[in-house]
C-alpha positions in Angstrom: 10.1 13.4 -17.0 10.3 13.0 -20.7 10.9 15.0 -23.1 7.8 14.6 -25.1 5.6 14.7 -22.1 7.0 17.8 -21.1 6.3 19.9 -24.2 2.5 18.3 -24.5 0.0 20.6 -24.4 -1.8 20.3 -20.6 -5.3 18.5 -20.6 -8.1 20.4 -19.7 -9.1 20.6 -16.1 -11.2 18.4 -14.7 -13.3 21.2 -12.8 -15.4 19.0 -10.1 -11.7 17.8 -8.5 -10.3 20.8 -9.3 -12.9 22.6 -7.2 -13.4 20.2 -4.4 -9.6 19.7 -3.6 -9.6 24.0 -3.5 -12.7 24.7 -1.8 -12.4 21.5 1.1 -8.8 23.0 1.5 -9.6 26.6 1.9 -12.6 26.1 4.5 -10.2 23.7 6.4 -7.1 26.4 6.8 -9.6 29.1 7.3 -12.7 27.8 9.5 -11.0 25.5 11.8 -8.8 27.8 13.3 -11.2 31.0 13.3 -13.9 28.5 15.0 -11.4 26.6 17.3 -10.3 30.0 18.6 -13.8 31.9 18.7 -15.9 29.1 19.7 -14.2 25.9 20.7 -14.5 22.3 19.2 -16.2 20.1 21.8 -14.8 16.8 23.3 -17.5 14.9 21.5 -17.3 16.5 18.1 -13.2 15.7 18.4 -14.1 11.8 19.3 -16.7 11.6 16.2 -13.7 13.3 13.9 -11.1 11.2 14.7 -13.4 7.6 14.1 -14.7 9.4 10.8 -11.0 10.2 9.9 -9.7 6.4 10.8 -12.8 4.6 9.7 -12.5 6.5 5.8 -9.3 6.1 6.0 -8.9 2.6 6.6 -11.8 1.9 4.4 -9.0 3.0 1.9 -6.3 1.1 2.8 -8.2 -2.1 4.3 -10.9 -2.0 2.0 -10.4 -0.2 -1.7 -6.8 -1.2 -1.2 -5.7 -4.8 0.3 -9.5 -6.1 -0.1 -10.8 -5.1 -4.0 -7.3 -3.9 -5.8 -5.3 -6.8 -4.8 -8.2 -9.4 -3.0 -5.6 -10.2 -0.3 -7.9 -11.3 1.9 -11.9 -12.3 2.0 -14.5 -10.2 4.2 -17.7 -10.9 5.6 -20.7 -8.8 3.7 -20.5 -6.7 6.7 -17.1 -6.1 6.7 -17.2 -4.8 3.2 -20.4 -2.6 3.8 -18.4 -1.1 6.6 -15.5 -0.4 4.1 -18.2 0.7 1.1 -19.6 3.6 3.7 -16.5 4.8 4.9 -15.0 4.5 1.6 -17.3 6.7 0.2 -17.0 9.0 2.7 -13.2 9.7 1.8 -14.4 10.8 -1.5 -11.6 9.1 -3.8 -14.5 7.7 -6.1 -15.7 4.4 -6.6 -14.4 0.8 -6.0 -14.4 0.5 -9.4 -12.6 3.4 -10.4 -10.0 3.5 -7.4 -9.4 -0.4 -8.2 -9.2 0.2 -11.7 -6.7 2.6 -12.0 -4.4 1.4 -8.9 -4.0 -1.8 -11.1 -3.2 -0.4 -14.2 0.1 1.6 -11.4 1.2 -2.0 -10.5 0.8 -3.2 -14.1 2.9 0.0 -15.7 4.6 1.7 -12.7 7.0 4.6 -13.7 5.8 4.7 -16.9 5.3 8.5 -17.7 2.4 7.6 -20.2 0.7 4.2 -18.8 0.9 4.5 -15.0 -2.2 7.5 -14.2 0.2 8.4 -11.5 4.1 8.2 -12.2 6.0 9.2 -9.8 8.7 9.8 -12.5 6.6 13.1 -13.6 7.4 14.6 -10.4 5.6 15.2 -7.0 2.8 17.7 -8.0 1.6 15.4 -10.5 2.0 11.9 -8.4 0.1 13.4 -5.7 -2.5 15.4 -7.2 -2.1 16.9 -10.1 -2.9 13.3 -12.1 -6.5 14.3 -11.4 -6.6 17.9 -12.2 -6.9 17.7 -15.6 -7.9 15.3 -18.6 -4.6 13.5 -18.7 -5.0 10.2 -20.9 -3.5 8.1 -18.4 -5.9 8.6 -16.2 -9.2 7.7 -18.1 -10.8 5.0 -16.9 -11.1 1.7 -18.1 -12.5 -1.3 -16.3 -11.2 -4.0 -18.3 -8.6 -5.1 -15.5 -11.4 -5.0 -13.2 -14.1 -8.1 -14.1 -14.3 -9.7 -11.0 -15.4 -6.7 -9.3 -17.9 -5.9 -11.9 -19.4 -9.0 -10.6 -20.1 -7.4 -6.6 -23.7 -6.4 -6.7 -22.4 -4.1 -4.3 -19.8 -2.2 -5.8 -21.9 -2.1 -8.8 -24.8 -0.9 -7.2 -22.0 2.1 -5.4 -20.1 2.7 -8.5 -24.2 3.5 -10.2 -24.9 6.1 -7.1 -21.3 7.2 -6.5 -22.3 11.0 -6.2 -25.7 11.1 -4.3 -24.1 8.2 -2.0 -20.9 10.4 -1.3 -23.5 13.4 -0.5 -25.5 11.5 2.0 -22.9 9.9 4.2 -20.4 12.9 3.9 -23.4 15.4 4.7 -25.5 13.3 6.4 -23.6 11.4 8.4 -21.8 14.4 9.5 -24.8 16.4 10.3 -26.6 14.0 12.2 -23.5 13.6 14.1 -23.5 17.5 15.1 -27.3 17.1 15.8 -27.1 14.4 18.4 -23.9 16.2 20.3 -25.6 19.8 20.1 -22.5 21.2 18.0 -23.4 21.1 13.9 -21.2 23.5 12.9 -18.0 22.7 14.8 -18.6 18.5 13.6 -19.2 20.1 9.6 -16.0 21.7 10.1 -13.9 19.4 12.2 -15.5 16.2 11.2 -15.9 17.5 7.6 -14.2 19.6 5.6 -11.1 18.9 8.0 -11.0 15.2 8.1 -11.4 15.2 4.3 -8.4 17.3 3.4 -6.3 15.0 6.2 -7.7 11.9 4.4 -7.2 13.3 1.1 -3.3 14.0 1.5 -2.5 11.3 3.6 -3.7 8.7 1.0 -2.1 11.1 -1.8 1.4 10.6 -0.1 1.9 6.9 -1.2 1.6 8.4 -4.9 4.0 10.6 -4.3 6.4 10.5 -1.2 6.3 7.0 -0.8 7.9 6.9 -4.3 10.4 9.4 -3.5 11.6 9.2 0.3 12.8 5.9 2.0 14.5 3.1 1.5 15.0 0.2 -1.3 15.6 -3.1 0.9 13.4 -5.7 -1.6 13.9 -4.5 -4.4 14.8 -1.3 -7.2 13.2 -2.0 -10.0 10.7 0.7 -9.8 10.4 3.9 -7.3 8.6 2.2 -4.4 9.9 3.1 -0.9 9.7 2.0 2.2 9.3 4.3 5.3 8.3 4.1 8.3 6.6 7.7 9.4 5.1 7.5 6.5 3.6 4.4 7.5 2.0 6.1 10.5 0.2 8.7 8.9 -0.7 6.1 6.2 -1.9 3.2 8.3 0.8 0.7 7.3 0.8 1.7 3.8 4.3 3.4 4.1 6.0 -0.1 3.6 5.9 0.8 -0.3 8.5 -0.9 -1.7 7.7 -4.4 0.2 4.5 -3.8 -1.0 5.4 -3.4 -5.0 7.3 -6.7 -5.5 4.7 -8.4 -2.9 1.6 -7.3 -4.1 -0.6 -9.8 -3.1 0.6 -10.3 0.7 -2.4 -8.6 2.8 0.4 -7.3 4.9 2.8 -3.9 4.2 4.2 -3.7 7.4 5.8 -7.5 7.4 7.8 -7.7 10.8 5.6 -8.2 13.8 7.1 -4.8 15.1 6.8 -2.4 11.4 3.4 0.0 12.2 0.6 -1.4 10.2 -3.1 -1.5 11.7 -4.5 -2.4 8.3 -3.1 -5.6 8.7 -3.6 -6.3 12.3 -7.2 -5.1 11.3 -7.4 -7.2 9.0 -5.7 -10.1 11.7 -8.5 -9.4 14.2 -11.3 -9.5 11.3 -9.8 -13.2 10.8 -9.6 -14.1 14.3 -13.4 -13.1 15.0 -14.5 -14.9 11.6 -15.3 -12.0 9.5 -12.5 -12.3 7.3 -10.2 -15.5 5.1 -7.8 -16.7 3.4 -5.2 -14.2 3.9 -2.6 -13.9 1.4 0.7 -14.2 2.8 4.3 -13.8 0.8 6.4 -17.5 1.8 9.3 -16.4 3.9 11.5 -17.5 2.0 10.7 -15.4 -1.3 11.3 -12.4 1.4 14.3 -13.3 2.2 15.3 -14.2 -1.3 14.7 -10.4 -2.4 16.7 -9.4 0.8 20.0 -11.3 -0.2 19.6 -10.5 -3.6 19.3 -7.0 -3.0 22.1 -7.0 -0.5 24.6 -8.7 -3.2 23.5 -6.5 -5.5 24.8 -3.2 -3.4 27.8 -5.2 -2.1 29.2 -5.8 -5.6 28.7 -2.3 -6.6 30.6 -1.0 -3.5 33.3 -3.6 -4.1 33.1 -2.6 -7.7 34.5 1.3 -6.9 38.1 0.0 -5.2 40.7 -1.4 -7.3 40.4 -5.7 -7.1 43.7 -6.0 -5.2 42.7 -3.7 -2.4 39.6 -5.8 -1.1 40.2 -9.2 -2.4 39.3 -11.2 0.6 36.3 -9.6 0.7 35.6 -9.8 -2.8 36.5 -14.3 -2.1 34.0 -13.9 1.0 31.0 -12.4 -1.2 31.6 -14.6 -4.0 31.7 -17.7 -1.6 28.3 -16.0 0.5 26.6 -15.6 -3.4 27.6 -19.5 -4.4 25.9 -20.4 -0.8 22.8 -18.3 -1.8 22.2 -20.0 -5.1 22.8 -23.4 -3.2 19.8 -22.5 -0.8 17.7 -21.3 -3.6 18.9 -24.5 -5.5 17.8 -26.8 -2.3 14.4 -24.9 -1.7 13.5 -25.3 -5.6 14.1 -29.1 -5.2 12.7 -29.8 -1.4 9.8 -27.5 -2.8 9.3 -29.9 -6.0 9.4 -32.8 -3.5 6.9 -31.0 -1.0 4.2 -30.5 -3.7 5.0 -34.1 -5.4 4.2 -36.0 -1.9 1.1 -33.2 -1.0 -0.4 -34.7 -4.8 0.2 -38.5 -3.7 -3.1 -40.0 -1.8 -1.1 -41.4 1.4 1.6 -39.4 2.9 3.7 -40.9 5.4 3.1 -38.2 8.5 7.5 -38.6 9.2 7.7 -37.4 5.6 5.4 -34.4 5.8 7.6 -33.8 8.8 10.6 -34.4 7.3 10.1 -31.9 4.3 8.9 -29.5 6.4 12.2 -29.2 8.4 14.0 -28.9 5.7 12.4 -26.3 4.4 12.8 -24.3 7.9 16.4 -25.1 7.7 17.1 -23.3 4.3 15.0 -20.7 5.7 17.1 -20.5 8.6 20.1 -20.6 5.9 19.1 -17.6 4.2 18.6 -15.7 7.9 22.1 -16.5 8.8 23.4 -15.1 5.4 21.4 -12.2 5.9 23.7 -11.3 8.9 26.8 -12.1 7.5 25.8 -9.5 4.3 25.5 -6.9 7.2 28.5 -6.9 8.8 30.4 -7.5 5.1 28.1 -4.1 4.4 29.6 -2.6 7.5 33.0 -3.5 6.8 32.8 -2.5 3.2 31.8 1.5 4.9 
């Protein structure tokens, strides 16, 4: 943390968080454990808080997130009334404001005075502490944010944010505990407890996911990838992939990585109710891989004298002149690609034939890949 920043006076507190992060908190450590024990949570009521606690929460991540911050996809109006409910029922404000200030993150990441949440001034303040108090980085400002200004529907949320947020939290919850005989145990369960797991679990890609993992795409900011986080988080744990890929509706980019917002957001597309997902070429993936794997294999070679590893030193330099051949080839197969796409008659053998070649230095770039790893393992 900076200097400066660190010898500001503190903003004042911004009492309505400051009292609904405390009081939520306090009746979840205290009520659900003194009526678990004295009265039992029924099967029913444990059903309806586990969809409310999914359904908010990938509201967040499918919805506020991949859908309005970064329109990585397109929904069907039903889609994105499902997402505005359950949204709302996370209470983590508006479209608007969530939108707003996650771009202006991307925009100024780690920047102690431009990003509202920098993980640079330390964990309390990257998770919550950002909206404790009146800090300037955190005021809003939807300038970055005109083509959402133009949703009837998120205007029409952002205008009723608070009663809105009272009447599915309360209502929705209530009803709930009316229909399966158990009102209390579904406001407490289904409540206040879902809404301090929702809370924190979303809070965590501020903080941890900018602190704990790993760096494979890229270190140019604090972005990390991990993979438990990414189960608590719904796929959103693939941080670092998702910092230098903003756009890609995916996190979680191999078939295998845990992400159910994006194979939501798969099976939304397969039954029609969602398009034109955004998807990072891969090629650019691999290009950030390699790069990043040079990167850390000259600064390991970098700590023994030249004469001790010189063949491996030849072997990387000779991998790296290969690597900017392949990037060299795709620019110019690329060029080639787009210049025959624009001409009115394409020869179908020439589509074809452009095609493969692109696959090839694809395949290129894969091979390299597993060269760099066993040079890595060698070099430890």
């Amino acid at each position: 943390m900076s200097e400066a920043i660190r010898r500001e006076p503190k903003p004042p507190l911004v009492w309505a968080n400051t009292l609904m992060f405390v009081l939520t908190l306090a009746i979840a450590a205290v009520a659900v454990p003194w009526y678990g024990l004295t009265h039992g949570f029924t099967l029913g009521t444990w059903v309806v808080a586990l969809f409310f606690t999914t359904a908010s929460g990938m509201a967040i991540t499918g919805g506020y997130h991949r859908l309005w911050a970064h329109r990585t996809y397109e929904a069907h109006w039903s889609v994105r009334l499902f997402f505005l409910v359950f949204g709302t029922m996370s209470l983590q404000n508006s479209v608007w404001a969530w939108a707003s200030g996650h771009r202006r993150h991307h925009l100024h990441v780690d920047d102690e005075e431009r990003d509202p949440y920098s993980a640079r001034r330390g964990f309390w303040f990257s998770h919550i502490g950002w909206m404790l108090r009146e800090y300037e980085s955190g005021k809003p400002d939807f300038s970055n944010i005109p083509d959402l200004k133009r949703d009837p529907m998120l205007a029409f949320q952002h205008r009723y944010y608070v009663p809105l947020a009272l009447l599915v939290n309360l209502g929705l919850t209530l009803l709930a505990g009316f229909l399966l005989g158990d009102v209390w145990g579904m406001l407490i369960l289904a409540g206040f407890m879902r809404l301090v797991w929702s809370h924190h679990v979303t809070f965590f890609i501020n903080s941890l996911a900018h602190m704990w993992g790993k760096q494979p795409y890229t270190e140019d900011n604090t972005a990390r990838d991990n993979p438990a986080l990414a189960v608590v988080t719904y796929g959103e744990g693939y941080h670092n992939f998702h910092h230098i890929f903003t756009h890609d509706y995916r996190n979680g980019v191999r078939w295998w990585q845990w992400d159910p917002t994006k194979w939501l957001i798969s099976a939304l597309s397969f039954l029609g109710l969602a398009r034109r997902l955004k998807r990072t070429p891969d090629f650019q993936i691999h290009k950030a891989l390699l790069a990043m794997q040079f990167k850390r294999a000259q600064a390991r070679l970098a700590r023994y004298p030249a004469e001790t590893l010189e063949p491996l030193r030849a072997r990387l330099a000779h991998e790296y002149e290969n690597f900017l051949a392949a990037l060299a080839d795709w620019a110019r197969v690329k060029d080639e690609w787009l210049g025959e796409k624009k001409r009115a008659v394409l020869e179908h053998w020439e589509q074809v034939d452009l095609q493969s070649r692109l696959r090839d230095i694809e395949r290129r770039l894969r091979l390299q890949q597993r060269r760099l790893r066993l040079l890595h393992a060698q070099l430890a």
